[in-house]
N, CA and C of each residue as an Amber inpcrd file, in Angstrom:
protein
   219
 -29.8760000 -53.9020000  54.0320000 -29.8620000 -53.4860000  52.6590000
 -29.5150000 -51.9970000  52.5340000 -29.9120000 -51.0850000  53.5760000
 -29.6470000 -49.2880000  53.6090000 -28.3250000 -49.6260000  53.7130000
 -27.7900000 -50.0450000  54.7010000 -26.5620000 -50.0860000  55.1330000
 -25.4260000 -50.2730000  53.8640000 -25.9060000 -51.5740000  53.0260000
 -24.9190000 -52.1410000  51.7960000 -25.0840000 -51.0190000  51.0520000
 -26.5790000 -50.1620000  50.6780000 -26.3840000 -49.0120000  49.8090000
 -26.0570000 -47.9680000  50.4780000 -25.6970000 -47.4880000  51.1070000
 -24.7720000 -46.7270000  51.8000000 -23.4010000 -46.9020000  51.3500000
 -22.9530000 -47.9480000  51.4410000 -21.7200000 -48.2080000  51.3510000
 -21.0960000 -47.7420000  50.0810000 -22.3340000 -48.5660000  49.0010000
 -21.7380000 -48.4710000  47.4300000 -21.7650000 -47.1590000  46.9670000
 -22.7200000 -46.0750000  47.4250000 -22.8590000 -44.7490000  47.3830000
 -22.0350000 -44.1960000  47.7090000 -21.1460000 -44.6270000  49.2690000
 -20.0840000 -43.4430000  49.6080000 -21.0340000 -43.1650000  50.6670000
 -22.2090000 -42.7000000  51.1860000 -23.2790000 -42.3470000  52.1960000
 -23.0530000 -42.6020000  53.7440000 -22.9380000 -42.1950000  54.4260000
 -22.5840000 -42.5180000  55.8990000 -24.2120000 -43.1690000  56.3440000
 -23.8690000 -44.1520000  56.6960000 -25.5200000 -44.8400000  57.2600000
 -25.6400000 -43.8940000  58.6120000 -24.8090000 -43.8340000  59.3030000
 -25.6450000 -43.6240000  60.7940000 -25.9510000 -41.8910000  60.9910000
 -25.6090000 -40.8460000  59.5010000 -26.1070000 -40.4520000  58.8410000
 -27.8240000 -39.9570000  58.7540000 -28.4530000 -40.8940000  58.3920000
 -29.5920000 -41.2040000  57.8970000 -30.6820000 -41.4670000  59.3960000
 -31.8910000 -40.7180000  58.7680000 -32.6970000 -40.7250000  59.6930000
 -33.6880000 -41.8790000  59.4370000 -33.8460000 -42.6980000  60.0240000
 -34.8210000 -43.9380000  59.4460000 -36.2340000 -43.8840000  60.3880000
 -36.9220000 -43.9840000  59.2680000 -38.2330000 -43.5680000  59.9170000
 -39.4470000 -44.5750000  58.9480000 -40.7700000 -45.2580000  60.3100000
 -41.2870000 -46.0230000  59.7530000 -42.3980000 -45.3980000  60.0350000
 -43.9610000 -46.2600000  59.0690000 -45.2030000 -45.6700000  59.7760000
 -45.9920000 -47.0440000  59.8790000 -46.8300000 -46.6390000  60.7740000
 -47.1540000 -47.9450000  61.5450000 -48.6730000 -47.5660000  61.8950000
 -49.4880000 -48.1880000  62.1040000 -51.2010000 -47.9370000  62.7550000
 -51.6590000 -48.8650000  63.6420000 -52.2740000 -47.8060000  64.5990000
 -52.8190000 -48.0370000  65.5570000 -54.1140000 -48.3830000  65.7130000
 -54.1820000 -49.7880000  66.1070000 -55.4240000 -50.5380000  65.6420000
 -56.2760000 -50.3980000  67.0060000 -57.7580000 -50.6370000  65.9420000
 -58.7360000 -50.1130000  66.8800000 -58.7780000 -51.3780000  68.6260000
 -58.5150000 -50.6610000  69.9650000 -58.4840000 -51.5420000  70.7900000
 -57.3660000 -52.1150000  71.0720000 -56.5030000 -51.8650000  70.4100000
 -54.6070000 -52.1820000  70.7400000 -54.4200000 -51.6860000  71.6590000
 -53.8250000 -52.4570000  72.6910000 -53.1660000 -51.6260000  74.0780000
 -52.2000000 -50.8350000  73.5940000 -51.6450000 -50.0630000  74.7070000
 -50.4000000 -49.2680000  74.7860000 -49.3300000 -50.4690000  75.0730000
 -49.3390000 -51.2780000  75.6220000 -48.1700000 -52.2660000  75.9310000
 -47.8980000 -52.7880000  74.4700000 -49.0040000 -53.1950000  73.4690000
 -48.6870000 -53.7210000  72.3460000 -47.8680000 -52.9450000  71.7080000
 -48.8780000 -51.4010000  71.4470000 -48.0500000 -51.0240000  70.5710000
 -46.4950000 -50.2260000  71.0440000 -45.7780000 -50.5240000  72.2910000
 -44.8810000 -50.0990000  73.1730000 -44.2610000 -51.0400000  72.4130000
 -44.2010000 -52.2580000  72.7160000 -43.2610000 -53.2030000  72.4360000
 -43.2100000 -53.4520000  70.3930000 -44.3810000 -52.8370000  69.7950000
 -43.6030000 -52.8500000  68.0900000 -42.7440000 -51.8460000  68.1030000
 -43.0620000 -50.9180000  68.7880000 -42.4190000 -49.9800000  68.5390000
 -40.5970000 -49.8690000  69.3310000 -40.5080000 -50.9480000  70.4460000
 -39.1830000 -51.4470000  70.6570000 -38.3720000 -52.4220000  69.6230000
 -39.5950000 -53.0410000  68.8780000 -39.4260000 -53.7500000  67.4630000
 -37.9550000 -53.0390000  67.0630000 -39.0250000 -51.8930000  66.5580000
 -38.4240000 -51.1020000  65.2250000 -37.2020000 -50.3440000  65.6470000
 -37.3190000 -50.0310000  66.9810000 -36.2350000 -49.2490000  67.3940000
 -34.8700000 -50.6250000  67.3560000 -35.1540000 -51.3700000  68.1320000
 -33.7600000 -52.6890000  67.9990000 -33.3970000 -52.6020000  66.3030000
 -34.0820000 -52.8010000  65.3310000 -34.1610000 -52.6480000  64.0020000
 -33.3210000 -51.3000000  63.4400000 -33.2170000 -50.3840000  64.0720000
 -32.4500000 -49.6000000  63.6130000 -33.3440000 -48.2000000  63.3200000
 -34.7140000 -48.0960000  63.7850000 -35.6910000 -46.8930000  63.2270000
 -35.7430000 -46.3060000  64.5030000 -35.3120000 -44.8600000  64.0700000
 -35.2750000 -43.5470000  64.6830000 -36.7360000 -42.8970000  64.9420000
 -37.4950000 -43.1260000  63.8760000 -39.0250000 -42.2930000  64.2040000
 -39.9810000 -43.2450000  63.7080000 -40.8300000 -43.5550000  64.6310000
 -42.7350000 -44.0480000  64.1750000 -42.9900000 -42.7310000  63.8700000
 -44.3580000 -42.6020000  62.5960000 -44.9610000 -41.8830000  62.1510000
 -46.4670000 -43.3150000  62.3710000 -47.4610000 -42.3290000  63.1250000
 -48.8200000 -43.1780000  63.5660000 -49.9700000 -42.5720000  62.6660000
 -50.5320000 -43.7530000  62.4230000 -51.7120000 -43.3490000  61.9690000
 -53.0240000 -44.3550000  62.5200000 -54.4440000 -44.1470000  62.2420000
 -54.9460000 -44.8220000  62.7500000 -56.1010000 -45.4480000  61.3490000
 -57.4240000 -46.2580000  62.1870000 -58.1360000 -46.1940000  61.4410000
 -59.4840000 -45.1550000  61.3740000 -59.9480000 -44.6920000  60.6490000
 -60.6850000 -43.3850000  60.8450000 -60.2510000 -42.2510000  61.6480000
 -60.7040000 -41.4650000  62.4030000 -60.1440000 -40.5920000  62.4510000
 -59.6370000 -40.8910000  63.9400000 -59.0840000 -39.8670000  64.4460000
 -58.6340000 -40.2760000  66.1680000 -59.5730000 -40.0250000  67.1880000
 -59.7240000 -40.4060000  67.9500000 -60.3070000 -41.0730000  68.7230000
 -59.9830000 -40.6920000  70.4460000 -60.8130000 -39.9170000  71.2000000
 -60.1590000 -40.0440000  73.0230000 -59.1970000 -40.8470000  73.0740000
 -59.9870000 -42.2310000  72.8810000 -59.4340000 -43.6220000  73.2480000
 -58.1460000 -43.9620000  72.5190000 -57.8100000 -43.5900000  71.5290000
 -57.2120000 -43.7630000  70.4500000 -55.3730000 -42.9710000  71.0230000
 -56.1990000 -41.6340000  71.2640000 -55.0760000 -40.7060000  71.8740000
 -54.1790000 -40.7750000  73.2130000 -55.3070000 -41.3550000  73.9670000
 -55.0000000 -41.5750000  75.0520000 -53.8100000 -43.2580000  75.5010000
 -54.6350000 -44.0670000  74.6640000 -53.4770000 -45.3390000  73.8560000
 -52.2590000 -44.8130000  73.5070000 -52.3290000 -44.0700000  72.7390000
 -50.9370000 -43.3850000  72.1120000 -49.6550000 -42.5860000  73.3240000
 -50.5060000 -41.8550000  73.8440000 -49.8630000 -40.9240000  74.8290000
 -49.3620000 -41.9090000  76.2030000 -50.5030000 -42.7590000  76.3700000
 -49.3490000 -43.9450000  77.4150000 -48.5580000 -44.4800000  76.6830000
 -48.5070000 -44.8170000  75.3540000 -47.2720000 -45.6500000  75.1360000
 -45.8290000 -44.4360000  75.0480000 -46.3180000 -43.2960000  74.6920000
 -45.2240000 -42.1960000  74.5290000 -44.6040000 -42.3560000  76.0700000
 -45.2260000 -42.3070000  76.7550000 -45.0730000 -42.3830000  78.5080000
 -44.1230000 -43.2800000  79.0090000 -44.7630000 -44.3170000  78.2300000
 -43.8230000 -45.5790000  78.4270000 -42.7160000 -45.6930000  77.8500000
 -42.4610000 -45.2820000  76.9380000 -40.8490000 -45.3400000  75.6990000
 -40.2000000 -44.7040000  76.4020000 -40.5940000 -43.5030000  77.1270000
 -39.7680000 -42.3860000  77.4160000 -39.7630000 -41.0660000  76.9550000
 -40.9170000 -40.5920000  76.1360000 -40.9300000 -39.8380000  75.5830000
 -41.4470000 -38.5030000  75.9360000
């Protein structure tokens, strides 16, 4: 749908920075959230923006930072 309005606009799609936000649920591995986040990338999204539930967490951070590990990041 970006793509078709792109078009009718005149807008260069690849252009555009596409960016989603997503949360990190309490007790979610890093493999889980590795692979939504290969989701979104096949999908065409350039940046996760994370959030969690309450506030962050060791455990929480440490989830996060292996999956960064793992993407490549």
């Amino acid at each position: 749908m970006l793509q078709r309005l792109c078009v009718e606009v005149g807008r260069p799609y690849d252009e555009i920075e596409k960016t989603i936000g997503t949360r990190l649920q309490p007790g979610e591995s890093a493999a889980s959230f590795v692979q939504r986040c290969r989701t979104f990338a096949d999908l065409g999204i350039d940046h996760v923006g994370v959030l969690t539930t309450g506030p962050w967490t060791e455990e929480a951070v440490a989830v996060l930072a292996e999956a960064v590990e793992q993407l490549g990041g």
